[in-house]
ROLORO-322523 format. One record per residue (C-alpha): x, y, z; residue number from 1; residue in one letter. Coordinates in steps of 0.2 Angstrom, whole numbers, m for minus. Example, Ala and Ser with C-alpha at 12.3 -4.5 7.8 and 13.67 -1.06 7.14 Angstrom:
<rs>
+-------+-------+-------+-----+------+
|    px |    py |    pz | pos | code |
+-------+-------+-------+-----+------+
|    62 |   m22 |    39 |   1 |    a |
|    68 |    m5 |    36 |   2 |    s |
+-------+-------+-------+-----+------+
</rs>
This chain:
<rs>
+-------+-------+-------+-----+------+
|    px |    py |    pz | pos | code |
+-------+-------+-------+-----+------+
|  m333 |  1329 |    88 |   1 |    x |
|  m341 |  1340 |    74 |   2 |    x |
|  m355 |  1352 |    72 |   3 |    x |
|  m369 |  1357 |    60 |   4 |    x |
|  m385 |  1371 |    64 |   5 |    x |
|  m395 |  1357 |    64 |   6 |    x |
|  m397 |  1338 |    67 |   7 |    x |
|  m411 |  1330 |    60 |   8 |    x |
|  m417 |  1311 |    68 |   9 |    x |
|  m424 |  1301 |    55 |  10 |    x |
|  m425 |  1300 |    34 |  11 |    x |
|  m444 |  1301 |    33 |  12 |    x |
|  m452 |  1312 |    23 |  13 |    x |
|  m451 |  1326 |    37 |  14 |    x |
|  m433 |  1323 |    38 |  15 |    x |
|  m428 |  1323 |    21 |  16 |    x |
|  m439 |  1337 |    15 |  17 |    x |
|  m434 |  1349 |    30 |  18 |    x |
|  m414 |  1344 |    24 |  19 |    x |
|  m419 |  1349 |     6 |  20 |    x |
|  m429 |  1365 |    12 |  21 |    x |
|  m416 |  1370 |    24 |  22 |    x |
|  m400 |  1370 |    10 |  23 |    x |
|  m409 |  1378 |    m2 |  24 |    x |
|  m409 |  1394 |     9 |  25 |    x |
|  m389 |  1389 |    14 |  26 |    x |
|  m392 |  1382 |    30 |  27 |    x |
|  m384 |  1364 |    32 |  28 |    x |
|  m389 |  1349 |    43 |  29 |    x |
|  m386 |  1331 |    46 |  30 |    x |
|  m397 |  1318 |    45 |  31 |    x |
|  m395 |  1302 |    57 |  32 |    x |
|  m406 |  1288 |    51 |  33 |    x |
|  m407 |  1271 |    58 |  34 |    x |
|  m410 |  1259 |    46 |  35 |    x |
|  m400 |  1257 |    29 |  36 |    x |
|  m403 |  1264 |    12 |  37 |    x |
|  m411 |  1251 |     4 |  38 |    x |
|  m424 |  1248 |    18 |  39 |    x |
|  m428 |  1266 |    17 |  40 |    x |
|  m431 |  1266 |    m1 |  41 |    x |
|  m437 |  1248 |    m2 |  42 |    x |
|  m450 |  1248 |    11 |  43 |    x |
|  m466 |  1249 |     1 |  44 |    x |
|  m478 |  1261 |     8 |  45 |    x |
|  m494 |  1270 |     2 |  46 |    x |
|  m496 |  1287 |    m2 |  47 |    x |
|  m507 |  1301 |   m11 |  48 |    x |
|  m499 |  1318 |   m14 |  49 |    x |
|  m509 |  1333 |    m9 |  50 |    x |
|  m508 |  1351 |   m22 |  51 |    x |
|  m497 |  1356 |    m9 |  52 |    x |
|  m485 |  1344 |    m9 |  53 |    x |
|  m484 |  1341 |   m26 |  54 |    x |
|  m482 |  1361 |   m27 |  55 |    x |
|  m467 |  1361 |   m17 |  56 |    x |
|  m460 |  1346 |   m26 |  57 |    x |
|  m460 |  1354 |   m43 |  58 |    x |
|  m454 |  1371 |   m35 |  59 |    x |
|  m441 |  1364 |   m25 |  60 |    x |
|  m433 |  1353 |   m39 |  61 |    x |
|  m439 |  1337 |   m35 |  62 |    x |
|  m454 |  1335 |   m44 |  63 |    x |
|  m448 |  1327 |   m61 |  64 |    x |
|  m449 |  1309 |   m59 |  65 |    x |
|  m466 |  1313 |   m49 |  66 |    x |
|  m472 |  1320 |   m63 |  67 |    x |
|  m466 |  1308 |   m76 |  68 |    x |
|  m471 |  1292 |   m65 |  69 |    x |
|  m486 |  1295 |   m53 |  70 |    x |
|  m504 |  1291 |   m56 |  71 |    x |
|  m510 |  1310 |   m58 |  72 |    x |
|  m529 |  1310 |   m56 |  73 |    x |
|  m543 |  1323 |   m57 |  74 |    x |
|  m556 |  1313 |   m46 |  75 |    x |
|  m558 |  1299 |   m34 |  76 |    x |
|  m575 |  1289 |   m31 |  77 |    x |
|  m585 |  1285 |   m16 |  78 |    x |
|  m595 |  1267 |   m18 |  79 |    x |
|  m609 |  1264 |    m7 |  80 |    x |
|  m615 |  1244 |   m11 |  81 |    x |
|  m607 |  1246 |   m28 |  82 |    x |
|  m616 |  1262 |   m30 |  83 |    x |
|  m604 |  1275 |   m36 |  84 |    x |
|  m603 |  1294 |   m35 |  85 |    x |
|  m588 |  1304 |   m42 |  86 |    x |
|  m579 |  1316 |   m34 |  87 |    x |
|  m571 |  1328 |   m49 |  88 |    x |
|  m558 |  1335 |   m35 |  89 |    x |
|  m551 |  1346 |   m52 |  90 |    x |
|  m568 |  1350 |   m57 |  91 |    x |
|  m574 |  1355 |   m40 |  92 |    x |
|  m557 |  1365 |   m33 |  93 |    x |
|  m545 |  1366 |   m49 |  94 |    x |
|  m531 |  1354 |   m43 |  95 |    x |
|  m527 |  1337 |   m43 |  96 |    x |
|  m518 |  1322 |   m32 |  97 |    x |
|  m504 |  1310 |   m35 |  98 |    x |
|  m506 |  1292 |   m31 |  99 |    x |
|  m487 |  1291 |   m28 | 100 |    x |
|  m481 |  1279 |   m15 | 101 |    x |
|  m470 |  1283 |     1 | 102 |    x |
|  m455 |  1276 |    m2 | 103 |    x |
|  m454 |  1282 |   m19 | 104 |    x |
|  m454 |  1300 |   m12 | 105 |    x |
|  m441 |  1296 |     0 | 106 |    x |
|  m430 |  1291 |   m17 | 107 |    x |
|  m433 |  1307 |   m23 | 108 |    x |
|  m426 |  1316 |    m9 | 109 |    x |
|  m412 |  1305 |    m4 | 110 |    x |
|  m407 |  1307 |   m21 | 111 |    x |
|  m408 |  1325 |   m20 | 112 |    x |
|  m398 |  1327 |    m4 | 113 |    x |
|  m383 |  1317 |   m10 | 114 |    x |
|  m384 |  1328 |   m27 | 115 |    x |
|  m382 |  1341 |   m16 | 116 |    x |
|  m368 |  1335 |    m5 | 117 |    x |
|  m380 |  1333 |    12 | 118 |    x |
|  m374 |  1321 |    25 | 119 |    x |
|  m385 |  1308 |    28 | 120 |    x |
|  m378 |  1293 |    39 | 121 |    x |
|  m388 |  1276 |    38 | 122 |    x |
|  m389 |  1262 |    49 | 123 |    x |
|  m383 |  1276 |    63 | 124 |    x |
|  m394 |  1275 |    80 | 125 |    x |
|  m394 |  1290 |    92 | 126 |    x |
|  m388 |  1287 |   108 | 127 |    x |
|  m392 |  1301 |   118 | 128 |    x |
|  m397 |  1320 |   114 | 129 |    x |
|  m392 |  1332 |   130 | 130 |    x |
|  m392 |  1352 |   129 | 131 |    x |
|  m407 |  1356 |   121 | 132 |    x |
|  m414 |  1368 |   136 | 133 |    x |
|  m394 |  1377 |   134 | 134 |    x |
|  m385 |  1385 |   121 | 135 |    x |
|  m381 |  1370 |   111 | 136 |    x |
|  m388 |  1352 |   109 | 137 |    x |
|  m377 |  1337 |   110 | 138 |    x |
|  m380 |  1321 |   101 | 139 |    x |
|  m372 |  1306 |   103 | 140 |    x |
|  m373 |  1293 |    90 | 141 |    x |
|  m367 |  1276 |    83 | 142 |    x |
|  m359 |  1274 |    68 | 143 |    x |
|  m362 |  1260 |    55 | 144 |    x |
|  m346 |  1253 |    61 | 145 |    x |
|  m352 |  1253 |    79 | 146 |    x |
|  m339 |  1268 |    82 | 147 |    x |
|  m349 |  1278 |    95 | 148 |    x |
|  m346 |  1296 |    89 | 149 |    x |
|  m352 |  1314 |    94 | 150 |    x |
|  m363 |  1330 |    87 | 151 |    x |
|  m364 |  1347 |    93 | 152 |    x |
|  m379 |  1356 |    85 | 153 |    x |
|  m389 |  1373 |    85 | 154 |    x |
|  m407 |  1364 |    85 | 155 |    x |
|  m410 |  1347 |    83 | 156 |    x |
|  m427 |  1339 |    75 | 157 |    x |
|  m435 |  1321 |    78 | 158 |    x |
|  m442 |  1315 |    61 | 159 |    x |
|  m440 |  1298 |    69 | 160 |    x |
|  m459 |  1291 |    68 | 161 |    x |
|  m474 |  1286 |    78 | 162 |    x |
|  m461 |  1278 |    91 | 163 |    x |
|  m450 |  1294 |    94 | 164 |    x |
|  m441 |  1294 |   111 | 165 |    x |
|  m440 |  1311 |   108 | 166 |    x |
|  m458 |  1316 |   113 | 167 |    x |
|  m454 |  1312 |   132 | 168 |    x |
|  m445 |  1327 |   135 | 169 |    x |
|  m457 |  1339 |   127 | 170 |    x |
|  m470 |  1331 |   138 | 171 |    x |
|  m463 |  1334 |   152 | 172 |    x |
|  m465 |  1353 |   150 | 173 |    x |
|  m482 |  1360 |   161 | 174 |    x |
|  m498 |  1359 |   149 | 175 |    x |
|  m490 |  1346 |   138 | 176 |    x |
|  m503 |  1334 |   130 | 177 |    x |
|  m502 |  1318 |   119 | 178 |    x |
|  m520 |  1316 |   116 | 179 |    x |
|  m524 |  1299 |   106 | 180 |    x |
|  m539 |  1290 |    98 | 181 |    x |
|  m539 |  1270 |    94 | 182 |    x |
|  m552 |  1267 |    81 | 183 |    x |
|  m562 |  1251 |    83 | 184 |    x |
|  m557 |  1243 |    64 | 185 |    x |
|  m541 |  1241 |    55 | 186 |    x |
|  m535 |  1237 |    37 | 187 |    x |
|  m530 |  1221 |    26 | 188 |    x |
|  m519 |  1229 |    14 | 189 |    x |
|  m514 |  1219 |    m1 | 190 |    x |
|  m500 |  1220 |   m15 | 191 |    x |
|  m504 |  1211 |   m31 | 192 |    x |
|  m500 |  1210 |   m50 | 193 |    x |
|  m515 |  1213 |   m59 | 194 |    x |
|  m522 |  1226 |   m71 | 195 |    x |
|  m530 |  1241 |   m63 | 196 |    x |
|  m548 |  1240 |   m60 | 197 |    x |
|  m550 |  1257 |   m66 | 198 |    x |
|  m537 |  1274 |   m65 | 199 |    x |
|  m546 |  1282 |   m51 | 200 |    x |
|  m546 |  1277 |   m32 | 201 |    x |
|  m563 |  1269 |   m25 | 202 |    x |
|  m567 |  1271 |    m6 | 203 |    x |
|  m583 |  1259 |    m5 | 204 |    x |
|  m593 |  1256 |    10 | 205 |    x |
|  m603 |  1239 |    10 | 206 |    x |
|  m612 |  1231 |    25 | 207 |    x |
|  m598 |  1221 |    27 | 208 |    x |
|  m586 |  1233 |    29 | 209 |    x |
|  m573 |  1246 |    19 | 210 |    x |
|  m563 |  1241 |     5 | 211 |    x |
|  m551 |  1256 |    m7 | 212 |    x |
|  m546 |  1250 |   m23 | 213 |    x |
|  m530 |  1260 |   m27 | 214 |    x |
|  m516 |  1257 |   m40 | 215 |    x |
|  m496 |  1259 |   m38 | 216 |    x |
|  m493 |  1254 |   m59 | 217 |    x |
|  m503 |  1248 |   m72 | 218 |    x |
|  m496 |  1232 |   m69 | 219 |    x |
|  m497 |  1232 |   m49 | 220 |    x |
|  m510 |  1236 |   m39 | 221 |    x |
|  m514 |  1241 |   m18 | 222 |    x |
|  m531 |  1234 |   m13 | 223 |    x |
|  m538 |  1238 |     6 | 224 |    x |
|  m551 |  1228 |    16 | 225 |    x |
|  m558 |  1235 |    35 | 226 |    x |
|  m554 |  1219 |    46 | 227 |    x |
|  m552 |  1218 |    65 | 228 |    x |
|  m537 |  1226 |    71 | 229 |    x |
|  m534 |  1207 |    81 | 230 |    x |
|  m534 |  1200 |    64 | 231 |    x |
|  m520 |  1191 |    58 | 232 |    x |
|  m512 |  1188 |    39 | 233 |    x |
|  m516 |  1171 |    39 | 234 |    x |
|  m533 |  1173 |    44 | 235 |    x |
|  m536 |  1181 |    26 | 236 |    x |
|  m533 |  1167 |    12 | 237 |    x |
|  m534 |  1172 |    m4 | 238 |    x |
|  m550 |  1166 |    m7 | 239 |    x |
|  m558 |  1177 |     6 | 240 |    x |
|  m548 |  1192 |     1 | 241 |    x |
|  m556 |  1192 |   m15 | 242 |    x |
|  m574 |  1184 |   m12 | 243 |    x |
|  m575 |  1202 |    m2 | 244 |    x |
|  m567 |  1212 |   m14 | 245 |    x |
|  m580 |  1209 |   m27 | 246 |    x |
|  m593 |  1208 |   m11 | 247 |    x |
|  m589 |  1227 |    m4 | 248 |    x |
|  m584 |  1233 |   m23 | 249 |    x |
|  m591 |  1226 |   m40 | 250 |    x |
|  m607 |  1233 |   m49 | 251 |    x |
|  m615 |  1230 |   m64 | 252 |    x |
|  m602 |  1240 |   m75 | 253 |    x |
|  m585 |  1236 |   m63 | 254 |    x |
|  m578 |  1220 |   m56 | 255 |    x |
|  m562 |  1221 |   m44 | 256 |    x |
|  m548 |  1215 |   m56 | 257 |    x |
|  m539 |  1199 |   m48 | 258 |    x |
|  m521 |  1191 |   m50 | 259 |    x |
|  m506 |  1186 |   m38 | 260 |    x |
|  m506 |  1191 |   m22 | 261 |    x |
|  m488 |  1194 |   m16 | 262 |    x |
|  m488 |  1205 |    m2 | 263 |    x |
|  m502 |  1207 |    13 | 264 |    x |
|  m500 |  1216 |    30 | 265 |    x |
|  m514 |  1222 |    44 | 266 |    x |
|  m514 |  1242 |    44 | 267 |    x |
|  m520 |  1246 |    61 | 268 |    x |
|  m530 |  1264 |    65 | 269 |    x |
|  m525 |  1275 |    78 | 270 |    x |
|  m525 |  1295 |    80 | 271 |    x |
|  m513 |  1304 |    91 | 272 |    x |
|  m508 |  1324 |    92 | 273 |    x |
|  m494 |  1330 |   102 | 274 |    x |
|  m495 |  1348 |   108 | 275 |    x |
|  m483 |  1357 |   108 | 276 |    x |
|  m470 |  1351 |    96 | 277 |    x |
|  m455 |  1358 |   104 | 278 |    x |
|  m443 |  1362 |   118 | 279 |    x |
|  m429 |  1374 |   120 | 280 |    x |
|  m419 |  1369 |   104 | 281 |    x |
|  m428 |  1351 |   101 | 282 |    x |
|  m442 |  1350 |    89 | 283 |    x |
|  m453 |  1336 |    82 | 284 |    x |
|  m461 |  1334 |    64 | 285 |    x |
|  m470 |  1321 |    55 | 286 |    x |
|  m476 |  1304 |    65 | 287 |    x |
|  m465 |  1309 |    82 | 288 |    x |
|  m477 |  1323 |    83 | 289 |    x |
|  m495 |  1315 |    74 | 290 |    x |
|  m502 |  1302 |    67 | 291 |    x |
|  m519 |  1301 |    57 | 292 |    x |
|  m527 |  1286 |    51 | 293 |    x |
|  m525 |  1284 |    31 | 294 |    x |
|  m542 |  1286 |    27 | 295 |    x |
|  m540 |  1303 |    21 | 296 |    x |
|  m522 |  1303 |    17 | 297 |    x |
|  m515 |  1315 |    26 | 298 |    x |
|  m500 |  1308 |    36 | 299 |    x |
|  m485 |  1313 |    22 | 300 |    x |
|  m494 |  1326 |    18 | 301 |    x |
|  m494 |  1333 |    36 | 302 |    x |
|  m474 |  1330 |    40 | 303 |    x |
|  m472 |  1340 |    27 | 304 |    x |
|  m483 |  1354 |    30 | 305 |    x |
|  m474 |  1353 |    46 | 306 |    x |
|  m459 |  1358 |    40 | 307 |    x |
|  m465 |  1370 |    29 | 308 |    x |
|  m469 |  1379 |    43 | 309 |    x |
|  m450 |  1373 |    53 | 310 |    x |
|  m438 |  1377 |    39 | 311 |    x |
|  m442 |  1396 |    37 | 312 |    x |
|  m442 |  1396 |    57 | 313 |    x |
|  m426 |  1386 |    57 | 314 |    x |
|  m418 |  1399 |    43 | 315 |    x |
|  m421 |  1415 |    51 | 316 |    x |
|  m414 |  1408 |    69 | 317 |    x |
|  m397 |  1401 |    62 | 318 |    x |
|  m396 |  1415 |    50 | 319 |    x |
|  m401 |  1427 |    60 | 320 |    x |
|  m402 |  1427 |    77 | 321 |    x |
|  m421 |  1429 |    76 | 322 |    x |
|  m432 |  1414 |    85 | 323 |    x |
|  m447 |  1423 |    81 | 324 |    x |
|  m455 |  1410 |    70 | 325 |    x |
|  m447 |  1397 |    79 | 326 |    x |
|  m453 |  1400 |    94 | 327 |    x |
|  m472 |  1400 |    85 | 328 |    x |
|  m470 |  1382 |    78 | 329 |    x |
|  m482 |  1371 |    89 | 330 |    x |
|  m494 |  1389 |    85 | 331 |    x |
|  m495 |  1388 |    67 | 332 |    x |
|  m493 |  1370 |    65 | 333 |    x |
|  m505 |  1362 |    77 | 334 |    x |
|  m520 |  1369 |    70 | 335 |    x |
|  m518 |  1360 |    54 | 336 |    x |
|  m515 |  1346 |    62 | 337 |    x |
|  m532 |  1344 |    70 | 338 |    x |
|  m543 |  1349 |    55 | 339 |    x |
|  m531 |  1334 |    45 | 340 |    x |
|  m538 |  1323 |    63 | 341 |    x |
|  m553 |  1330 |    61 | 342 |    x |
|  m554 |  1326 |    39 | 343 |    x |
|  m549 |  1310 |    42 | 344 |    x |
|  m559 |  1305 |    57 | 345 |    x |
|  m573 |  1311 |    45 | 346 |    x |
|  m569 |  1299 |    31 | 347 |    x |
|  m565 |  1284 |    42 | 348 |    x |
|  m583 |  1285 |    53 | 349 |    x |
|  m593 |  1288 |    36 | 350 |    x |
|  m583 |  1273 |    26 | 351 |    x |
|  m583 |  1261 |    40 | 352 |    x |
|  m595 |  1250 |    47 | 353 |    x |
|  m593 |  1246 |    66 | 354 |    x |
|  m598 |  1230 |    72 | 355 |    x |
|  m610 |  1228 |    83 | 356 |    x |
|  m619 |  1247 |    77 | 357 |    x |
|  m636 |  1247 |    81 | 358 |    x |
|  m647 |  1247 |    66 | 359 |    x |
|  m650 |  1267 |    70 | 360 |    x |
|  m632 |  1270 |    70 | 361 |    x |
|  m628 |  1261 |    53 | 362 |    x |
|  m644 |  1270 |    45 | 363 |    x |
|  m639 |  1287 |    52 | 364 |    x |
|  m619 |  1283 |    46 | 365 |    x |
|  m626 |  1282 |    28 | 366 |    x |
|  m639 |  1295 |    27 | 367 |    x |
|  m624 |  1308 |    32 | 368 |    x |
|  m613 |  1299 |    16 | 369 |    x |
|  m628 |  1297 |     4 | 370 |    x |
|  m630 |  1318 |    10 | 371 |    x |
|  m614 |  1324 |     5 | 372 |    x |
|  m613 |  1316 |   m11 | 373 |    x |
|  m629 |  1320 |   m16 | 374 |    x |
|  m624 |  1339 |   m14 | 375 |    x |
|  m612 |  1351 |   m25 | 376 |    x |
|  m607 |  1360 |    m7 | 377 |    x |
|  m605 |  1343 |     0 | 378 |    x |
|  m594 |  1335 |   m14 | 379 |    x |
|  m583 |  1352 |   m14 | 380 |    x |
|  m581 |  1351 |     4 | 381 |    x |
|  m574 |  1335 |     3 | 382 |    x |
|  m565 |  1338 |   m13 | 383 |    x |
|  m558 |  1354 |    m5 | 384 |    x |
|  m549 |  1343 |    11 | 385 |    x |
|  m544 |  1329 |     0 | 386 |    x |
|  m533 |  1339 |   m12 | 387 |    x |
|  m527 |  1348 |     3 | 388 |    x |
|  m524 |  1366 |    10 | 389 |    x |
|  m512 |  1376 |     3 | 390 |    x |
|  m494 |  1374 |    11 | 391 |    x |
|  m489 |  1390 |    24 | 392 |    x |
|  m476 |  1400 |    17 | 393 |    x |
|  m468 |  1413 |    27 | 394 |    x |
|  m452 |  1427 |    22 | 395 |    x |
|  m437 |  1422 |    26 | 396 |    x |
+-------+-------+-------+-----+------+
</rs>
């Protein structure tokens, strides 16, 4: 048996970055991830980097390779049948994005903690968690060589993703809510060598549906396409994928840039908020506590604003007694949460087509796109919630 002030469940990016945020103030945790090393760093998932983020990156110690690596752009553009509008998110609120995938993130910071000396245990599943409405929280875990083993801890926090068991218990509490939202269109997301269409991300709407072209090198590039969430892989050949590309994207001065497809996938849409995000001395973050659709890119960003908000909390209790901030987490964290449900809900219902719309609605959908580009206060509005609000900060 051992003991650390906190356990942490899971090496997501709410995980790692509350690890990293918590031993920089000289509090120490341990992180139990299921899966190994290589398929947390090797799973290949989007990701745009809000001011925030990127501010906390560079602050932190973590932001070099970002820097050095990541598409830093000063806009993004918004095609309506290969009409498009661009949004100068520098121009319009002073800062700019990273296009800078997931698991490259995840790299950084997995790095980082073993720099550091964290303890972070791969291809390790959690048994059980007991205690956390007593003194002291027991987790009970197994090892990568099957050795079933034993943590006590002051506060535990499940980073774990959408399909936390960790939720149950904080639902049980009176007034608990898990309120979700299944959107009525999914994504065919696509991997392929090619060279980028152009530097900035396009979100196009097209009577046929959404498409975002995106860019993860010069060389390699992440195209979207709305589908039916029943769709299947092999329902998309390559032919198809592209004849809609070009349908949803091209224009007189752009055409979608083609080459080998090696990787394709069906994203699907859901929206889910968790409230609150604690119980006695368990705590969720991330994906166990939220998830938003990636339309407006919000869901990294989210976990870790999250613990943003946790580390400080987490700091002053172990350090000092004092629960105060702790005890205010779900508080200060969930109103962000629904204005990021809110943004991203925004984007999706103005990008996406729905079939089976009434001629009305599809008008009506368009007019309320084609009126907030058409406007500065409009295209600072959105440029304003795509570059993100400014990470909490609290004393500690």
């Amino acid at each position: 048996m051992s003991h650390t002030p906190v356990a942490i469940i899971g090496a997501g990016p709410a995980g790692l970055t509350l690890s990293h945020l918590l031993h920089r103030h000289g509090v120490e945790s341990v992180i139990l991830e299921s899966r190994s090393r290589a398929d947390v760093e090797e799973t290949v998932r989007a990701g745009v980097l809000e001011q925030g983020t990127m501010r906390l990156m560079r602050e932190t110690g973590v932001g070099e390779r970002m820097d050095r690596e990541a598409d830093i752009d000063d806009a993004i553009e918004i095609s309506i049948d290969g009409r498009r509008t661009r949004i100068g998110l520098t121009e319009l609120t002073g800062h700019h994005m990273a296009v800078y995938p997931q698991h490259e993130y995840l790299k950084d910071f997995i790095a980082k903690r073993l720099e550091d000396g964290g303890a972070i245990h791969f291809e390790t599943t959690v048994d059980d968690v007991t205690g956390y409405d007593g003194d002291e929280v027991t987790v009970t875990y197994t090892d990568a060589s099957g050795a079933q083993q034993t943590l006590t801890c002051d506060y535990v926090v499940a980073g774990d993703g959408s399909k936390s068991p960790y939720r149950t218990p904080v639902l049980e509490l009176d007034g608990a809510v898990r309120d979700r939202h299944e959107y009525p269109y999914a994504w065919f997301g696509i991997l392929v060598n090619a060279p980028q269409t152009q530097k900035e991300l396009i979100y196009g709407t097209h009577d046929n549906g959404f498409a975002l072209i995106s860019t993860r090198t010069p060389t390699v590039q992440r195209y979207y396409l709305q589908c039916n969430p029943e769709d299947t892989v092999e329902q998309w050949s390559d032919e198809r994928i592209w004849s809609e590309l070009h349908t949803r994207v091209d224009s007189e001065d752009l055409q979608v840039s083609e080459g080998e497809i090696f990787d394709k996938a069906v994203l699907r849409f859901r929206s889910a908020v968790t409230d609150p995000m604690q119980r006695g001395r368990l705590f969720l973050a991330g994906d166990a506590a939220h998830t938003v659709p990636p339309t407006g890119a919000k869901g990294l960003n989210l976990a870790v604003a999250d613990v943003a908000v946790l580390a400080p909390g987490l700091v002053r209790a172990v350090k000092k007694g004092n629960r105060d901030l702790l005890d205010e987490y779900s508080a200060l964290a969930v109103p962000r949460i629904w204005k990021a449900q809110h943004f991203s809900y925004w984007m999706s219902s103005m990008l996406h087509s729905v079939p089976g719309d009434p001629h009305f609605q599809t008008r009506r959908r368009i007019a309320e796109l084609e009126s907030v580009l058409s406007t500065e206060a409009g295209r600072t509005y959105l440029a304003q919630q795509y570059v993100g609000l400014d990470l909490p900060r609290f004393e500690i």
